[in-house]
Structures are given as structure tokens and as C-alpha cells.
N, C-alpha and C positions, 0 to 999 in steps of 0.2 A: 396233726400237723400244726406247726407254728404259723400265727397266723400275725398275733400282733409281733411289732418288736419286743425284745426280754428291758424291764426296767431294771437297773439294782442300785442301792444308796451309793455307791462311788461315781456310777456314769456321770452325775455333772461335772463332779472335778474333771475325771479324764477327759468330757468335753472342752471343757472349760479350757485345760493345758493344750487341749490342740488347737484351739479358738484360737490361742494367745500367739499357741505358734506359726498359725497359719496367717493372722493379721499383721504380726509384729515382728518376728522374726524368719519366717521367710519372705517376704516382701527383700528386708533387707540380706538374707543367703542368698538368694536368686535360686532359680529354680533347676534342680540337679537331675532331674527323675526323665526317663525316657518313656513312660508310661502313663497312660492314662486308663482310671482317677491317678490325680500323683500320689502317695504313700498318707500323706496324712489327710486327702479326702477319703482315702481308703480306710483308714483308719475309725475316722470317723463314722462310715457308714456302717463297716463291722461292727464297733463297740453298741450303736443305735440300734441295730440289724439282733446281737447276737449276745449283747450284755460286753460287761467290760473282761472278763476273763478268757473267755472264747473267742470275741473282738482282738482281745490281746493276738491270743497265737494265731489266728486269724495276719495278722498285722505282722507278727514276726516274719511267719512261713510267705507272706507276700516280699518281706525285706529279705529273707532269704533267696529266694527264686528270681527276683528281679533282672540280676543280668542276665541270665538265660534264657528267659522266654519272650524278652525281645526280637528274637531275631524269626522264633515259631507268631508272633500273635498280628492279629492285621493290624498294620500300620495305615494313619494319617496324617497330614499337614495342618499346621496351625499357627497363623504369627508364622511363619519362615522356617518352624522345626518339624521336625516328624517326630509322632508316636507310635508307641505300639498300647493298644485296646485291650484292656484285660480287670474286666469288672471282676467283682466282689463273688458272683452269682458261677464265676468261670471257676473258682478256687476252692468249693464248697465240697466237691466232688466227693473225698475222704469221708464227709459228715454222714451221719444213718441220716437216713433219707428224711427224716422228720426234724431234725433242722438244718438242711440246705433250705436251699433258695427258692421260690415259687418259680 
């Protein structure tokens, strides 16, 4: 079983670009996502979670599925908006069971 996170020599960059984009440039996008984590805390927690390749499709297959499983995942309020709830550990399902989610 996987027990630490996977390191690999690219994750700081891809941290890094999401860092940027999470500080810098969505601050000023505004916030599109009806889900929580939003897509690039998701992002982030995959690639740390799972290395940056399988983090990747990890990250795609969540950008893929996102309008649709809004309406199946529990929803909360936050700030005035509603979300729907849908961690990292909820998406792993497909993976051999030696790297999902504890």
C-alpha cells in the first residue's frame, strides 16, 4: 500500500504553476467552480497525493466529470454560494486498490 505521497523531479514546477495560479491569477478570474476542493486545490492535492502524471489524469478526469456530478454530490453553503463535496479520495475508485486513497 502507498503510504507516503509519490516525489518526482517535476512536482515543484507543477506546484509551483499552480501556486501562481492560485495566488495570482485566480484571485483575479474569480471563482468558477461549483465544487469543492475547487479544481486547482484538487489539482494540487493529486499531483502531492499521486506524483505529477497520475495527479495529472487525476486532475483532467475531475475537469472532465465536473458538470455532472454536481447535482449527484452533497451539497453546502459558503460566503452565499453552494457547493457540491467531492474530494480527491471520492475519484480514486478506478485505481488498483494499492494506489487509492487511505
Amino acid at each position: 500500500i502507498l503510504s507516503e505521497p509519490v516525489r518526482s523531479t517535476p512536482q515543484p514546477l507543477f506546484l509551483g504553476l499552480l501556486a501562481f495560479y492560485r495566488t495570482v491569477v485566480s484571485p483575479v478570474n474569480g471563482s468558477n467552480s461549483d465544487l469543492a476542493p475547487v479544481p486547482s486545490l484538487y489539482a494540487v492535492q493529486a499531483i502531492k497525493r499521486h506524483g505529477v502524471l497520475l495527479g495529472s489524469v487525476l486532475t483532467a478526469e475531475r475537469l472532465l466529470h465536473e458538470p455532472s456530478v454536481v447535482p449527484l454530490a452533497p451539497r453546502f453553503r459558503e460566503d452565499g454560494r453552494e457547493f457540491a463535496y467531492d474530494p480527491l479520495r471520492w475519484n480514486t475508485w478506478w485505481l488498483p486498490v494499492w494506489l487509492r486513497e487511505p
